[in-house]
C-alpha positions as CSV (number, residue, x, y, z in Angstrom):
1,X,3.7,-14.7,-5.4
2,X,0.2,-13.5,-6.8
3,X,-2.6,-12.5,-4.4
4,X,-5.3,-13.6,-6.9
5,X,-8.8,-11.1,-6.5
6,X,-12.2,-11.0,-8.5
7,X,-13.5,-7.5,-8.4
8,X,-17.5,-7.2,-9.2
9,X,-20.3,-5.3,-9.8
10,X,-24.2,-6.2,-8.5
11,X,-26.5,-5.0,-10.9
12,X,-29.7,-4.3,-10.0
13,X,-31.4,-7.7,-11.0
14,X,-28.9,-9.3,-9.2
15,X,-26.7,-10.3,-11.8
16,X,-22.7,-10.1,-10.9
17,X,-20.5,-8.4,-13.8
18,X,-17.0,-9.3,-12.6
19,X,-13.0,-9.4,-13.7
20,X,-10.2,-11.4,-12.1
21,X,-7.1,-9.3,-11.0
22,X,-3.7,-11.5,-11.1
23,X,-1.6,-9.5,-8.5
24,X,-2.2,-7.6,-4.8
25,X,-5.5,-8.7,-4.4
26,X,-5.1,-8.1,-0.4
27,X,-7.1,-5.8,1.5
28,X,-4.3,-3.2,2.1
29,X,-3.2,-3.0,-1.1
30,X,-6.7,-3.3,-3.8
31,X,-8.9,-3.2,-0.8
32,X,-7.6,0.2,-0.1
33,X,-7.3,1.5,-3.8
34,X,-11.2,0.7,-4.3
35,X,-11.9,2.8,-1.7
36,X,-9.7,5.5,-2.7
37,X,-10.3,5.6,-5.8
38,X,-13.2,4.0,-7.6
39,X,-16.2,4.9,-5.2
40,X,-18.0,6.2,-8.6
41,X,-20.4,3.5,-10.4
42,X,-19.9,5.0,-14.0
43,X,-15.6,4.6,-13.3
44,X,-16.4,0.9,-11.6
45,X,-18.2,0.1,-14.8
46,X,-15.3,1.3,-17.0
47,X,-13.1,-0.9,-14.8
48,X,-15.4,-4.0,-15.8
49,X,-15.0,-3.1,-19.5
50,X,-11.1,-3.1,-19.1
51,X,-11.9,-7.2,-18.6
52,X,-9.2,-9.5,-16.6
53,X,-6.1,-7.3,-15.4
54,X,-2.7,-7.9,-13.8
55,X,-2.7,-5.3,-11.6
56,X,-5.5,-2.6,-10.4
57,X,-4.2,1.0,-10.6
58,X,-6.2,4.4,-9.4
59,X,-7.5,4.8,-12.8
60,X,-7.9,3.9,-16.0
61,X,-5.3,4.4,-18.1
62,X,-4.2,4.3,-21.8
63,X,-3.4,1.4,-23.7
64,X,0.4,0.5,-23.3
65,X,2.3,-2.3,-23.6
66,X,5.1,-2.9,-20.8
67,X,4.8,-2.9,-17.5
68,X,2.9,-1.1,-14.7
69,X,5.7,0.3,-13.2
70,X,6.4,2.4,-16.1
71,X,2.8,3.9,-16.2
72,X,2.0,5.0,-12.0
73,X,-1.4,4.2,-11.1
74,X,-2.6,3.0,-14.1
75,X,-4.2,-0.4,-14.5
76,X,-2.5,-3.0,-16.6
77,X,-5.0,-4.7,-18.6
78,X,-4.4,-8.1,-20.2
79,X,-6.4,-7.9,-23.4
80,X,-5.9,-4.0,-23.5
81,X,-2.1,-3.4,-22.7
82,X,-0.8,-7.0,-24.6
83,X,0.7,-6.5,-28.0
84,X,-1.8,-9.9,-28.9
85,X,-5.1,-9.7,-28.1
86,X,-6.0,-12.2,-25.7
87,X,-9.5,-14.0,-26.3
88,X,-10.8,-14.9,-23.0
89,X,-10.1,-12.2,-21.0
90,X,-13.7,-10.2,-20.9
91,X,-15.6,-9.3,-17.8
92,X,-17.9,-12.1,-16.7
93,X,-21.7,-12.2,-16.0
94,X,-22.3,-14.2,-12.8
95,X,-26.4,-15.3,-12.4
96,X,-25.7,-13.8,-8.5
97,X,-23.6,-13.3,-5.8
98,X,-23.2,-17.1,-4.8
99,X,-22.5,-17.9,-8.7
100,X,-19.5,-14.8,-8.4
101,X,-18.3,-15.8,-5.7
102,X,-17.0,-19.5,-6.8
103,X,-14.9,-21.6,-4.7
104,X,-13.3,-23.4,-7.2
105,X,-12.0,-20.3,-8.3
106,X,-8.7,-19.2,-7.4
107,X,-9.1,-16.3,-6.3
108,X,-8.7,-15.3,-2.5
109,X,-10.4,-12.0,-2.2
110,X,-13.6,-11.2,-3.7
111,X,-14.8,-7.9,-4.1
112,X,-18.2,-6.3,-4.3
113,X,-20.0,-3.0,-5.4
114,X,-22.8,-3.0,-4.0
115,X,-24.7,0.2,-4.4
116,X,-21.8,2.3,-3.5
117,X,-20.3,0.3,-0.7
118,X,-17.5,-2.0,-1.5
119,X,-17.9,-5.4,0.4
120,X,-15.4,-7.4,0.4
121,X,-15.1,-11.5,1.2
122,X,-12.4,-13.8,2.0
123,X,-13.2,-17.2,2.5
124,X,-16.7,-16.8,4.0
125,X,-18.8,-14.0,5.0
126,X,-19.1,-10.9,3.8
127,X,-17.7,-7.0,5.3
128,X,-17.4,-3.9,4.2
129,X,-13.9,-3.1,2.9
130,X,-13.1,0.0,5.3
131,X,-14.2,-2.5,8.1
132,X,-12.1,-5.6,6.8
133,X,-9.1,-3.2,6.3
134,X,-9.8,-2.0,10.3
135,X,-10.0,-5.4,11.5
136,X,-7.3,-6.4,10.0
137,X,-5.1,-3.6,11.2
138,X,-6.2,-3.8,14.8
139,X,-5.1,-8.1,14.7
140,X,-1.6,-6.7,13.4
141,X,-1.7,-4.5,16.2
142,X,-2.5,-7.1,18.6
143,X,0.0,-9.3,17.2
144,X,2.8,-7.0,17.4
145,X,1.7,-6.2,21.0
146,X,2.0,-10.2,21.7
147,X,5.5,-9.9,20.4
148,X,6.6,-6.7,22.2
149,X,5.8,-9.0,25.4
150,X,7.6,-11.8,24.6
């Protein structure tokens, strides 16, 4: 099952340039690979351009057709890596954050560049990725605790 994501860009007059991202869209899995390995506005930009993707990889890529698996780390772009273009599938301009971040949507994570700092939100307000990721380590660790005891 998909873990829908919308990954985004502020710009600086507040506009939102955004792309939706079918699969792993949880914090430990995309969460972690934006902070990994697209802290660099020029390479987040790039990612925009890609438009709507199937998976996010730690870079870039080449234009392929077939799955991720078969090229490590690189993302798998709908319009880009499909042997038919698909129309549709370009990065979005949002009018602001509230406008990006669009409940009737699907998407359950929505992610956020915000000059430098990826910000991540879920449902409601808003965190920094590195602390959503820590929070949501230390509640696993409290669950497993809970468990232990039982």
């Amino acid at each position: 099952m998909a873990t829908r994501s919308r990954i985004g860009i502020l710009n600086s007059n507040g506009t939102v340039n955004s792309i939706y991202c079918h699969w792993d869209g949880y914090l430990s899995y995309n969460g972690q690979l934006l902070l990994d390995h697209w802290q660099d506005e020029a390479k987040v930009r790039e990612l925009m351009a890609l438009g709507n993707i199937r998976s996010l990889g730690n870079c870039i890529g080449k234009p392929h057709v077939g799955l991720a698996d078969e090229m490590p780390g690189w993302c798998e772009a709908y319009g880009r890596d499909d042997e038919v273009e698909l129309a549709g599938q370009e990065c979005r301009l949002h009018t602001n954050v509230a406008a990006f971040v669009d409940p009737s949507h699907w998407e359950e994570f929505f992610y956020l560049f915000d000059a430098g700092t990826w910000m991540v939100s879920s449902g409601g307000a808003w965190h920094t990725v590195l602390d959503a990721i820590a929070l949501e380590q230390a509640k696993m660790a409290e669950e497993d605790e809970e468990v232990e005891e039982a």
